[in-house]
C-alpha positions in Angstrom: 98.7 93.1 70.8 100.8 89.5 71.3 101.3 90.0 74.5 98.2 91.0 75.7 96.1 88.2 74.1 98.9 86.1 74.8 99.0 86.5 79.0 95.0 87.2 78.8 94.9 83.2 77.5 96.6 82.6 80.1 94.9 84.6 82.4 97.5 87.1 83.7 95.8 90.1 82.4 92.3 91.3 83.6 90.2 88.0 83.2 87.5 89.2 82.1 85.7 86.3 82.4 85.3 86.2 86.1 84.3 89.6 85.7 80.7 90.2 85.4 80.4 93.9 84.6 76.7 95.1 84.5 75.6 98.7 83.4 75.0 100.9 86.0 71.5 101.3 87.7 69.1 103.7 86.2 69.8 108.0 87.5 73.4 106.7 89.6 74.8 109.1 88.0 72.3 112.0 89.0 73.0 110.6 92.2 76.5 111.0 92.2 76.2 114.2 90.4 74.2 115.6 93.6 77.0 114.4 96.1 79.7 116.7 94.2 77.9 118.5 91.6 78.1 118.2 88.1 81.5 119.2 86.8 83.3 116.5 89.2 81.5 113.9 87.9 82.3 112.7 84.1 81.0 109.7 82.2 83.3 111.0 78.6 84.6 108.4 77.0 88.4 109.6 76.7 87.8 110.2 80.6 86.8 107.2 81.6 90.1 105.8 79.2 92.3 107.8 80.6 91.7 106.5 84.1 90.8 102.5 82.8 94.6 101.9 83.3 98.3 102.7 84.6 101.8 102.6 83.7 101.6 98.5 83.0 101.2 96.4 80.0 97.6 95.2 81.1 94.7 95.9 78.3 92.4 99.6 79.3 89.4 98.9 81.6 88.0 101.9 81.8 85.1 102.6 84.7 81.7 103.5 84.1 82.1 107.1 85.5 84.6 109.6 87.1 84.3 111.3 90.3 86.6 114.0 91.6 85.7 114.2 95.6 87.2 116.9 97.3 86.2 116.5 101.0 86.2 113.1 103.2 82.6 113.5 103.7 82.0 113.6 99.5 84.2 109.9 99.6 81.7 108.5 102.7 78.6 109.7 100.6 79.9 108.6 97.3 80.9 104.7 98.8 78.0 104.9 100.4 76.0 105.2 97.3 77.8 102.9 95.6 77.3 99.9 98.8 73.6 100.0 98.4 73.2 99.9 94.7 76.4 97.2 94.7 78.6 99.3 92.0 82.5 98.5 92.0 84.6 101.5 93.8 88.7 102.1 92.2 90.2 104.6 94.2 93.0 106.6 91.5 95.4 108.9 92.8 98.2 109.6 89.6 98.2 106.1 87.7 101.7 105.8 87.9 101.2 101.9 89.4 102.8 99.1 87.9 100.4 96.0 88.0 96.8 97.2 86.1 96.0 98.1 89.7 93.6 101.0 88.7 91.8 99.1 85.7 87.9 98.4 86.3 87.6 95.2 85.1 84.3 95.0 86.4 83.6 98.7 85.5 81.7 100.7 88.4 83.1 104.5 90.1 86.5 105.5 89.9 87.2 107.6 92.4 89.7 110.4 91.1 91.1 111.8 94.7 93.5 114.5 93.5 91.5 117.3 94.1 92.2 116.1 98.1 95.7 118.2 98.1 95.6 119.3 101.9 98.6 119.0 103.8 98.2 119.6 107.9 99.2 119.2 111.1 103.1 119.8 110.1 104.5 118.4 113.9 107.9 119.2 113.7 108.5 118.1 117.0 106.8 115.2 116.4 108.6 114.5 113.0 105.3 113.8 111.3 102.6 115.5 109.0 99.3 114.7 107.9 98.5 114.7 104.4 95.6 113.8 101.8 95.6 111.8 99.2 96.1 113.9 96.3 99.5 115.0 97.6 102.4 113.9 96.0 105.9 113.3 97.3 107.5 116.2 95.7 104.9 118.4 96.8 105.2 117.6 100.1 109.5 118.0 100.2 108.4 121.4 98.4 106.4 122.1 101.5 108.5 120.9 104.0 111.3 123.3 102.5 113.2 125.1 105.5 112.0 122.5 107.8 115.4 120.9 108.4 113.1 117.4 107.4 111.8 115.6 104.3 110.1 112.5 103.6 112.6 109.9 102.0 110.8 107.0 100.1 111.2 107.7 96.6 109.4 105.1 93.8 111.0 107.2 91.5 107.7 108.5 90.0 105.8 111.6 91.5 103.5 109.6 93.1 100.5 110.3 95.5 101.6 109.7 98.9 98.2 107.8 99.8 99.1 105.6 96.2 102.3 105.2 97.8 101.0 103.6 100.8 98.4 101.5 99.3 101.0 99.8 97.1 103.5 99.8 99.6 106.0 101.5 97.3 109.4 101.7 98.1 112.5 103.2 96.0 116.0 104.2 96.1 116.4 105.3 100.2 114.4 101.8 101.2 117.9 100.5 102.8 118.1 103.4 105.2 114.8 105.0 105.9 112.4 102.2 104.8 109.4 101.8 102.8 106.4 103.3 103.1 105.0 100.6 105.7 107.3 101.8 108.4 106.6 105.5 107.6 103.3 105.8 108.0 101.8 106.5 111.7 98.5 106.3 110.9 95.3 106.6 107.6 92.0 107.3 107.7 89.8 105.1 105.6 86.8 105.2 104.2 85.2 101.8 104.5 83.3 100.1 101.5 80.1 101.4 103.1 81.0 104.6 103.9 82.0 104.1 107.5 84.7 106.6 108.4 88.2 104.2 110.4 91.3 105.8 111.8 93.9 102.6 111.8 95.9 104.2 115.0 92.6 106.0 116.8 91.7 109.7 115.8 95.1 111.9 116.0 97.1 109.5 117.2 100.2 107.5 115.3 100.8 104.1 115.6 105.1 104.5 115.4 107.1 107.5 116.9 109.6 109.3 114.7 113.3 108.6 114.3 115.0 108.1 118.0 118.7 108.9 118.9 118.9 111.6 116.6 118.1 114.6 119.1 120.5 116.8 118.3 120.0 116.4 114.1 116.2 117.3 115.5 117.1 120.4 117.2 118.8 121.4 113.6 115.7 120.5 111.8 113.3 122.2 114.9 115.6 125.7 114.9 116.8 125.9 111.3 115.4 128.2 108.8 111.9 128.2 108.4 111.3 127.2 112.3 107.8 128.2 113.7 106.4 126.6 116.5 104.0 123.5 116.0 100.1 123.7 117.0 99.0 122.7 119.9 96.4 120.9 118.4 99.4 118.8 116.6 98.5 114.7 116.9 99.8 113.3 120.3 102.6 111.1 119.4 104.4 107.9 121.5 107.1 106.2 121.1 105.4 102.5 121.4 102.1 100.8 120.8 100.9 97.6 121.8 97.5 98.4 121.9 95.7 95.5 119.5 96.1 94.5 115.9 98.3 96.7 113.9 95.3 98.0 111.4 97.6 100.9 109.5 99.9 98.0 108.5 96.7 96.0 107.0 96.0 99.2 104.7 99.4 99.6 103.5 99.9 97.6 100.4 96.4 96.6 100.1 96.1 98.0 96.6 92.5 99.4 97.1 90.7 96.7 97.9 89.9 97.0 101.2 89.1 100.8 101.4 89.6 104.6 100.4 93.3 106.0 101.7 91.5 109.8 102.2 94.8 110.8 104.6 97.7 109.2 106.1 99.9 110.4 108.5 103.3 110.3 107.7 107.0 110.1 109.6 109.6 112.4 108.5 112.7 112.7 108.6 116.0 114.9 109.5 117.6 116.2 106.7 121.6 114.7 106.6 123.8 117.7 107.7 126.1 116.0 104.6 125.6 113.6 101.4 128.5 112.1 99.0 127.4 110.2 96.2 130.0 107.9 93.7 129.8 105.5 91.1 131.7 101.9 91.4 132.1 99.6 88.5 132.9 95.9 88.8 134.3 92.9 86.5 130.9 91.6 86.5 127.6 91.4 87.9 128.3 88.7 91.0 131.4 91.2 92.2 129.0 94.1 92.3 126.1 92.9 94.4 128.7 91.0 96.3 130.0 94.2 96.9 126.6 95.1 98.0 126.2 92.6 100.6 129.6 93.3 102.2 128.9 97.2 102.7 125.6 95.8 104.5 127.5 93.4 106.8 130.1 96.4 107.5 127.0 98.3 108.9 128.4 101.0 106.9 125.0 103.2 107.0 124.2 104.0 103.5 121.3 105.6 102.7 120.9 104.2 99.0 122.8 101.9 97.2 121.6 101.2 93.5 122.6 98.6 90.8 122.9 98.7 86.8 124.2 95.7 85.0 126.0 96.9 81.5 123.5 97.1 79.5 121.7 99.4 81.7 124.6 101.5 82.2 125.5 101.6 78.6 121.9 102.9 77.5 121.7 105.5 80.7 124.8 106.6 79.8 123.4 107.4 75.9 120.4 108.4 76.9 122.1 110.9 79.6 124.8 112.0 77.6 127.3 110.6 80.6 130.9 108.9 79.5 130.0 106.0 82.6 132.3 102.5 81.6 129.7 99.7 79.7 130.3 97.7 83.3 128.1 96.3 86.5 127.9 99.4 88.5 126.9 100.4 91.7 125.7 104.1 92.7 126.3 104.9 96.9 124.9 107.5 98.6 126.0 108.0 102.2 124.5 110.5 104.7 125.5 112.1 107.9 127.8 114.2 109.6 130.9 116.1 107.5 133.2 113.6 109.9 131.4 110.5 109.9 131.5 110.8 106.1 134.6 110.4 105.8 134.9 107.5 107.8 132.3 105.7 105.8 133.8 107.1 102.3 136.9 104.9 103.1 135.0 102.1 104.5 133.5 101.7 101.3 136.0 102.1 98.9 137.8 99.9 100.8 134.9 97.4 100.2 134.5 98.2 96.7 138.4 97.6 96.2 138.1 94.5 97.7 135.5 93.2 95.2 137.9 93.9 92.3 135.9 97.6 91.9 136.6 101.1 90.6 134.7 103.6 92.4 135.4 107.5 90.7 135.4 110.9 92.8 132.8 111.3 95.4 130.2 113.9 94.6 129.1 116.3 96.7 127.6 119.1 95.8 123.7 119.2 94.9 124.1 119.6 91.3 126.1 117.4 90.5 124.9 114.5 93.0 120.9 115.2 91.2 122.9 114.6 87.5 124.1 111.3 88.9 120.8 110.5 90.2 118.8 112.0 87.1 120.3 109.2 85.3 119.0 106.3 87.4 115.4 107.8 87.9 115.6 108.0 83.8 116.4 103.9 83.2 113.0 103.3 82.3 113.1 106.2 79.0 116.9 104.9 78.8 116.2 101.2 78.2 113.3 102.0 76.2 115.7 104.3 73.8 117.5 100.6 73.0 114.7 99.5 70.8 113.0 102.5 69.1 109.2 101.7 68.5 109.0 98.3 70.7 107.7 98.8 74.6 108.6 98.4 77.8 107.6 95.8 80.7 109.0 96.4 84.2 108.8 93.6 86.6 110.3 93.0 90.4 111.1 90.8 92.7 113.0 90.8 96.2 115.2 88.1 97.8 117.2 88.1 101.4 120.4 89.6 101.3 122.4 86.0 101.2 121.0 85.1 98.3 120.8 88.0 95.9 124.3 87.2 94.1 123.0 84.1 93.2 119.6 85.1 92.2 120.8 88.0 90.3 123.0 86.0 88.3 121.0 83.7 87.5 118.3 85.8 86.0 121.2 87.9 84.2 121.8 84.4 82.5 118.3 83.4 82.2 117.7 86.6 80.0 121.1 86.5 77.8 119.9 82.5 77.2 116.1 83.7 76.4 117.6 86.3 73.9 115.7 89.1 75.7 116.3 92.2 76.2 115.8 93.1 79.7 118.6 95.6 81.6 118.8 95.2 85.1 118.4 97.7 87.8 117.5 97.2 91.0 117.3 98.5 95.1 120.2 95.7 95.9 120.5 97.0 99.7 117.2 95.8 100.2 117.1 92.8 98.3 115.2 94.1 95.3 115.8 94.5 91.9 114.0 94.9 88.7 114.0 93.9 84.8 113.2 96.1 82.1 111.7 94.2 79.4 111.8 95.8 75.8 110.2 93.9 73.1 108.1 93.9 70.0 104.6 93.4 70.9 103.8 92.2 67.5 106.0 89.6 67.8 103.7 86.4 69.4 107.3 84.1 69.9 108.9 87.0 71.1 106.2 87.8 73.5 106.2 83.9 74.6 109.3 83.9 75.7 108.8 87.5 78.0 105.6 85.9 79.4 108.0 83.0 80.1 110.6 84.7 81.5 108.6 86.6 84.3 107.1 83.5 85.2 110.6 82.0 85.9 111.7 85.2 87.9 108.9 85.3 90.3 109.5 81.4 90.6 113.1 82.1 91.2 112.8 84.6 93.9 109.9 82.5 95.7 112.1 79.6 95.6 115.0 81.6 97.4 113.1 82.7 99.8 112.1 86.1 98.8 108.7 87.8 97.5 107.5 87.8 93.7 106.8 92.0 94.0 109.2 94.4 96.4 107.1 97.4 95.7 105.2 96.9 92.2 102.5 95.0 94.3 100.2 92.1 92.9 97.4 94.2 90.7 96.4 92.0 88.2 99.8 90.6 87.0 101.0 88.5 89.9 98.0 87.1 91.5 98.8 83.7 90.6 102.4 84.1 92.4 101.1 85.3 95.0 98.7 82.0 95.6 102.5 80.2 95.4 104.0 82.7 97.6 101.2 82.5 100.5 99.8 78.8 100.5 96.4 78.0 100.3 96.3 79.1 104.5 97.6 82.4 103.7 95.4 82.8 100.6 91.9 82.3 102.6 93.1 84.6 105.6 93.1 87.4 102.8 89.7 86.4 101.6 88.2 86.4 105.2 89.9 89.7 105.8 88.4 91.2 102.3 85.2 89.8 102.9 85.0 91.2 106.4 85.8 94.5 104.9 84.1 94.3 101.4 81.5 91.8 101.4 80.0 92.2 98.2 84.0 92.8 96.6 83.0 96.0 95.0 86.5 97.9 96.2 88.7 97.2 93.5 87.7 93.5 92.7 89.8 92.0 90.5 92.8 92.9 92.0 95.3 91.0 94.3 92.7 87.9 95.0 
C-alpha cells in the first residue's frame, strides 16, 4: 500500500532492516509445547497473522509461534526458555493498540495472555483489586457490579487492563480520575529471564485510594452487594517514599521491559449523580476556550470531550442523531444531586460566556450511554465519510494554555493539506486526536498524511506538550520521541532497557 512503502522509506514503519530475524532454534517449539502442552502453543500461519499486528496502519509482522500461558509460573518458564536460546518475547493482550506495538519485527514468541482472566483480592475497604492480564475493563465494572465502585479509565476500546497499563492508556474520565499511571498500586512482572518482581513489594500498593471521600466509601462499602473483604486483602498506605517508584517504570513501557502478569488497581466510588449535555460553539477556538475556562473555574468535571464539525456531522449520520454541524463539547459532571446543580450552572454560565449553546442536561442512564455511544463510535463514524479508503488515528497532548492555539492550528493545517482528518480529542487533559481517512492507493495523497503527522507531533513538541497522550511510541513515533527526550533522555532509556533486557529480546523494535 502507498503509505506503507511510503513511511517504511522513511523508516516509520517496522524497519526491517535493523531487524535481524533468524528462524527459531531446532525442537523450541517442543520446548514450549512441554511448558503448556500442545493445544496452547500454535505455529498456523493465520495465527501467527492474526497476532503479527494491531489496530495501526503499520505492515503485519507476525511472530514465529503462539503461546497461550495460563498461570505466572507458565510466563517465568516460557521467558525463561526464550533468555537462553536468545528468541524475541511480545507480550499480546487484545491488539486493540495504536502504534504496531504487538508486531514482531524481529519474529520470536508472542505471548497471548488472555487465558490469565483472574480477578482477586477485591479490597473494598481498600478501594483496590488485583487483576490478571487477560481482564478487560468491562469485565472488571461487570464484576465490580453492586460494589458501589468501578474503575474509570476508559481508552474507549475493551481493552486488557495489563495492555492498558503498559501503554499508559488514558480516555474520556482522564481529567477527573486520571490515567492509568495513577491508578495502578502495584504489577507483577516477569522479567526477561524469568525472574518473578513485584514493583511495590509482594501485597503491597505503592498509592492509597481516593482520600476525602469517606462517606461516598461507606455508600460503596454498605450498598448492595456489600460482603466483607478477606483478611488476607493487600495492606494498603496512604504514602510511600520507600525508593524509586518501579510500578511507574512499567506503566507505559510498551512491553519492552517485561511481562504485566497482574496489576493492582485503584478503584473508585461510584458518583451518587451524573448529568451529561452537549454545547456547540461558533468555532473551534471558542470551544476549547470554553474548555480551559471550566478547568480554571475548578468546576470538577469528570469528562469533557471535543468534536470539531466535521466530526460532529459524520457522528451524527452515523448515529442517527440531529446534533448542529458545529465545534462541540460533551460535559459530564459527577457528584452529589446538590452539588450538581451548582456545577450545571457554573458551566452553562461558562459555555454562555464563550458565545455557546449547550441543550438539556441528561440524566438518566439511557439516555446519557446514547450520547456517549456516539463519541466511543467516531472512529466507524469518520471512516463512514470515505467508503472504501482507511483510517489513521494519531495524538498528541499539549498544557492547558496552549491548546487553543495548537488546536487551531492543526484544524488549519489539515483544511490547507486538503485532508481529511476530524478532530476529537480529551481537551480537559490537553489531548486530542486526528482521524485521518485516505486512499491508500493514492502515493500524493499518502505524502501529504505522512506529512501532516510529522507536523503535529512537531507542533505539540514545540508547545511544550508530548507527541503521544495515550497511543504510546510503538513503532510510529520513535523518531519524535528522540526530539521529545534529547539525546540525555534517550540513553537513560537505553541503560534502563539494557539493565532489564540485555540481549533486547522483549519487544525490540519498539519505543527505542
Amino acid at each position: 500500500m502507498a503509505l506503507r512503502r511510503l513511511l517504511s522509506l522513511r523508516g516509520v514503519l517496522g524497519r526491517r532492516s535493523c531487524c535481524s530475524k533468524q528462524p527459531l532454534p531446532p525442537d523450541f517449539v517442543k520446548a514450549l509445547r512441554a511448558v503448556v502442552g500442545a493445544p496452547n502453543v500454535s505455529t498456523a500461519t493465520v495465527v501467527r497473522e492474526q497476532h503479527g499486528h494491531d489496530e495501526s496502519m503499520h505492515d503485519c509482522a507476525p511472530p514465529d509461534a503462539v503461546v497461550w500461558p495460563q498461570a505466572v509460573e507458565q510466563v517465568q518458564e516460557l521467558a525463561a526458555l526464550c533468555h537462553r536460546c536468545h528468541v524475541p518475547m511480545v507480550p499480546f493482550g487484545t491488539g486493540t493498540g495504536l502504534e504496531g506495538g504487538v508486531n514482531a519485527v524481529q519474529g520470536g514468541v508472542c505471548f497471548d495472555l488472555s487465558r490469565m482472566d483472574g480477578i482477586t483480592e477485591l479490597s473494598l475497604e481498600d478501594f483496590s483489586v488485583m487483576v490478571e492480564p487477560g481482564v478487560t475493563r468491562k469485565a472488571l465494572n461487570k464484576h465490580l457490579r453492586g460494589t458501589g465502585l468501578w474503575f474509570p479509565v476508559d481508552p474507549g476500546a475493551d481493552a486488557s487492563l495489563c495492555g492498558m497499563a503498559a501503554t499508559g492508556a488514558s480516555g474520556t474520565n482522564a481529567v477527573r480520575y486520571g490515567t492509568m499511571r495513577p491508578n495502578v498500586l502495584n504489577l507483577r512482572v516477569v522479567l526477561p529471564d524469568g525472574r518473578l518482581l513485584h514493583t511495590a513489594g509482594p501485597g503491597r500498593q505503592a498509592r492509597w485510594a481516593p482520600g476525602g471521600q469517606e462517606e461516598v466509601g461507606k455508600r460503596a462499602r454498605k450498598g448492595p452487594g456489600w460482603v466483607p473483604t478477606s483478611a488476607c486483602s493487600p495492606s494498603s498506605c496512604r504514602k510511600r517514599a520507600a525508593g524509586y517508584d518501579l510500578t511507574s517504570l512499567f506503566v507505559g513501557s510498551e512491553g519492552t521491559l517485561g511481562f504485566l502478569t497482574q496489576a493492582t488497581l485503584r478503584l473508585h466510588p461510584l458518583p451518587e449523580a451524573v448529568a451529561v449535555t452537549i454545547a456547540t460553539f461558533p468555532g473551534v477556538r471558542a470551544a476549547v476556550s470554553c474548555t480551559v475556562q471550566v478547568l480554571q473555574a475548578a468546576v470538577p468535571v469528570a469528562r469533557i470531550e471535543f468534536l470539531d464539525e466535521v466530526m460532529v456531522e459524520a457522528c451524527s449520520r452515523f448515529s442517527k442523531l440531529e446534533l448542529p454541524a458545529a465545534a462541540t463539547l460533551l460535559l459530564e459532571l459527577h457528584g452529589s444531586r446538590c452539588s450538581l446543580v451548582e456545577q450545571q450552572q457554573q458551566a452553562e454560565e461558562i459555555v454562555r460566556l464563550n458565545g455557546g449553546s449547550s441543550l438539556a442536561w441528561a440524566k438518566e442512564p439511557e439516555e446519557r450511554e446514547r450520547l456517549w455511544a456516539m463519541r466511543h463510535s467516531a472512529w466507524y463514524a469518520a471512516l463512514a465519510l470515505r467508503p472504501g479508503c482507511q483510517g489513521y488515528s494519531t495524538d498528541v497532548c499539549v498544557p492547558i494554555s496552549r491548546l487553543p492555539d495548537v488546536v487551531v492550528e492543526t484544524k488549519q493545517d489539515l483544511q490547507d493539506s486538503g485532508i481529511t482528518g476530524p478532530m476529537v480529542g480529551h481537551v480537559g487533559d490537553g489531548n486530542f486526536h486526528c482521524i485521518i481517512v485516505f486512499n491508500t492507493q493514492d502515493l500524493a495523497e499518502a505524502q501529504r498524511v505522512h506529512a501532516f503527522t510529522e507536523r503535529l507531533g512537531r507542533r505539540a513538541l514545540a508547545a511544550g506538550g508530548t507527541c503521544t497522550g495515550e497511543h504510546g511510541v510503538g513503532l510510529g513515533k520513535r523518531a519524535l520521541l528522540r526530539e521529545e527526550l534529547g539525546q540525555e533522555g534517550l540513553d537513560t532509556l537505553r541503560s534502563i532497557k539494557t539493565a532489564l533486557d540485555p540481549h533486547n529480546l522483549m519487544n525490540p523494535g519498539k519505543v527505542l
